[in-house]
N, C-alpha and C positions, 0 to 999 in steps of 0.2 A: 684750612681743611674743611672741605664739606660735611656735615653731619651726615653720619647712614642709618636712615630711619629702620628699626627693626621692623620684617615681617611680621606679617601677621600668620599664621598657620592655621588651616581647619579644612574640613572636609568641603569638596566644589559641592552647589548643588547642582540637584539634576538637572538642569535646562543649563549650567555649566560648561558640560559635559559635551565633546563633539560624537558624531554618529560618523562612525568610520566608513570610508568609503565600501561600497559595496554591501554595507548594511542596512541601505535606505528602505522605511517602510518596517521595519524588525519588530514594530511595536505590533502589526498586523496577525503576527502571530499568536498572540496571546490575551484571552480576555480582556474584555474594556476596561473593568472592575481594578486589575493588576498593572494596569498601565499609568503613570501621571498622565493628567487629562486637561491639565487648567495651565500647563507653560511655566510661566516664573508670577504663578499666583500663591494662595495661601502654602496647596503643598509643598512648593519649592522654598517656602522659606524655615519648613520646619527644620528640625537638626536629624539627619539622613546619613546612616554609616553602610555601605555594602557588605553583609556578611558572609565575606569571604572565606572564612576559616571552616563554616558550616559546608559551605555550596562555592569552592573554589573558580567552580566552573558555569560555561553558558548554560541555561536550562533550556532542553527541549520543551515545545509547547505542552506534551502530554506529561510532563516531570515536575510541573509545578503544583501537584495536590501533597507533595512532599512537604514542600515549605506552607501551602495553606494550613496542613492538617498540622504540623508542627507548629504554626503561630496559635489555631486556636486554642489549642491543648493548653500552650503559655496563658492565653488570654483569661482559657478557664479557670485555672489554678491561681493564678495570681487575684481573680477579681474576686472569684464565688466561693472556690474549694479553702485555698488557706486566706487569703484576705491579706495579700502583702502590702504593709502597712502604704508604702510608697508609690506602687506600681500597681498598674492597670493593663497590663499585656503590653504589644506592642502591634505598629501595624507595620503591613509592608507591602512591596513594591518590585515591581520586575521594571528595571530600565536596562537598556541595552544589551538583554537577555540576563543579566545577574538581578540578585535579591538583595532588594535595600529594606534597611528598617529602621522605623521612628518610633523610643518609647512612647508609650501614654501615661502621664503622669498621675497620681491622686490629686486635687485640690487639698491645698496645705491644712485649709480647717476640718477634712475629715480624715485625717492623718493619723492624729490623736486616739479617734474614737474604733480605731481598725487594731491598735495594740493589742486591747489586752483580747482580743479574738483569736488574733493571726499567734499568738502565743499561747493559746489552751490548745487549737489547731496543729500548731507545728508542733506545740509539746508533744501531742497522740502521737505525731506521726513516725518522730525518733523515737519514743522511749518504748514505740510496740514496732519496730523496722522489722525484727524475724518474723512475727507471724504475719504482718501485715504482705511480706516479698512470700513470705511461705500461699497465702493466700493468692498474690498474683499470679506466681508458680501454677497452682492449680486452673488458673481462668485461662493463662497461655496454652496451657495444654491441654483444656477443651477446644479453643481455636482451633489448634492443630490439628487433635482430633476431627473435627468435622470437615477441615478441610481435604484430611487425606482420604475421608470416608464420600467425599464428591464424588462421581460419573457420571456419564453422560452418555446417551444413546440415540439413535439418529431420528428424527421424524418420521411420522409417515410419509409417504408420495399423496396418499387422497384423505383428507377426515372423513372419515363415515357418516354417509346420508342422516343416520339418524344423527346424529348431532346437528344438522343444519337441520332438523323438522324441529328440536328439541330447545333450538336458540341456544344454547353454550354457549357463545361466540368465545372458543377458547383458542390458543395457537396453536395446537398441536399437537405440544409436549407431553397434554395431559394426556390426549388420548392415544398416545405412542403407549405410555404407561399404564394408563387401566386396561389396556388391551393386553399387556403383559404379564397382568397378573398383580399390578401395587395400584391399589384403588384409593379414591380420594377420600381420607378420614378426616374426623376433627381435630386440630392442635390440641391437645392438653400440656399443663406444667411442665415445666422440666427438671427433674430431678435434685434439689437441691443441699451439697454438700458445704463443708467447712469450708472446702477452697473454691466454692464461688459455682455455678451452676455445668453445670455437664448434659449432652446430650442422652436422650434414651432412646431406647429401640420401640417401636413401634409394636401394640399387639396384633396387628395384621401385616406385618412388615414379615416377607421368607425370611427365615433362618439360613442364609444362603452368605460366605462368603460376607461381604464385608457391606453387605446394602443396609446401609441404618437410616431408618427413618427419623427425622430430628423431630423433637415434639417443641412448644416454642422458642423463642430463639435464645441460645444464651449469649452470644456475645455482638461478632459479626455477621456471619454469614448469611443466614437468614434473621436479617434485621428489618426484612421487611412486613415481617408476620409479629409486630408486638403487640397484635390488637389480639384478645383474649376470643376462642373458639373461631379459629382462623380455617378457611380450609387449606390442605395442606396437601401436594401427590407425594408419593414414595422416589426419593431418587437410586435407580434400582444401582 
């Protein structure tokens, strides 16, 4: 009787993997960066799981800032914020429109010296969980806040001469708005409470309805204003 040598079992890697008909070129979809680029070179031989349970499905081109913005977050938390003793985040990968990922490990000898960190760290983080979710509570709902306090109102048709004797070289926006009445002041602070900072209303901002003028940014939406005395229009 013939011996039956046992399988072996594990995950195919990607250059494995066939490209189903009709899906020729799939990778053209989507950033260079998220794509394997090198064949059955170093990438292809790391250890690669698809994570299917997250992201079941194909991802549209414009659908993968999901899985970026979700890996950094890991990345952060594991390397910088709690310092988990073993792990370094992980990276990943769009192959055949799904999301693969490869841990990044710690090197063994500084393993050791991440303990007794990732343990003063994690201790804070459970033994104050209510105030700490009490505090996020408060930052979500300045997001929201700001975002339901957004509008928008249409362009001029011509910018006005004096702004081109004047050089502005602005887009429009602003002078749709200072023509309206919300003229361009300086950013100051933003209001800062227990649960994390909140927007304030502007002292030259109408009292009208729900036009709040955000003074600098608290969280996202204007995140591009975190340079102190920023200028700033009204969005009425």
């Amino acid at each position: 009787m013939t011996a039956v040598q046992p399988s072996v079992k594990s995950f195919p890697k990607p250059s494995q993997l066939p490209v189903p008909p009709g899906a020729e070129g799939w990778e053209q979809l989507y950033p260079y960066n998220l794509v394997f680029r090198n064949g059955s070179g170093a990438e292809d031989e790391k250890f690669w799981f698809c994570d299917s349970q997250h992201w079941p499905t194909v991802f549209k081109p414009f659908e993968t800032i999901g899985g970026e913005f979700a890996v950094k977050c890991l990345g952060q938390y594991n390397t910088r914020h709690l310092l988990i003793p073993p792990a370094n985040g992980i990276e990943f990968k769009i192959h055949l429109g799904y999301l693969y990922m490869s841990p990044v490990g710690v090197p063994p000898e500084q393993i050791p010296g991440r303990v007794p960190e990732f343990e003063r760290r994690a201790g804070h983080y459970f033994q104050n969980w209510d105030s700490l979710l009490q505090q996020w509570r408060g930052k979500v709902r300045a997001t929201i806040d700001e975002l339901e306090a957004l509008s928008f109102t249409a362009l001029p048709d011509v910018v006005p001469f004096d702004d081109i004797v004047a050089g502005k070289a602005k887009d429009g926006s602003e002078v749709s708005q200072t023509s309206a009445g919300y003229p361009v002041t300086i950013a100051r602070p933003a209001e800062m409470t227990s649960s994390g900072s909140r927007p304030t209303r502007s002292d030259n901002a109408p009292m009208v309805g729900s036009r709040t003028k955000f003074a600098r940014p608290t969280n996202s939406v204007t995140s591009m204003l975190n340079m102190g005395d920023s200028l700033r229009t009204e969005l009425p």
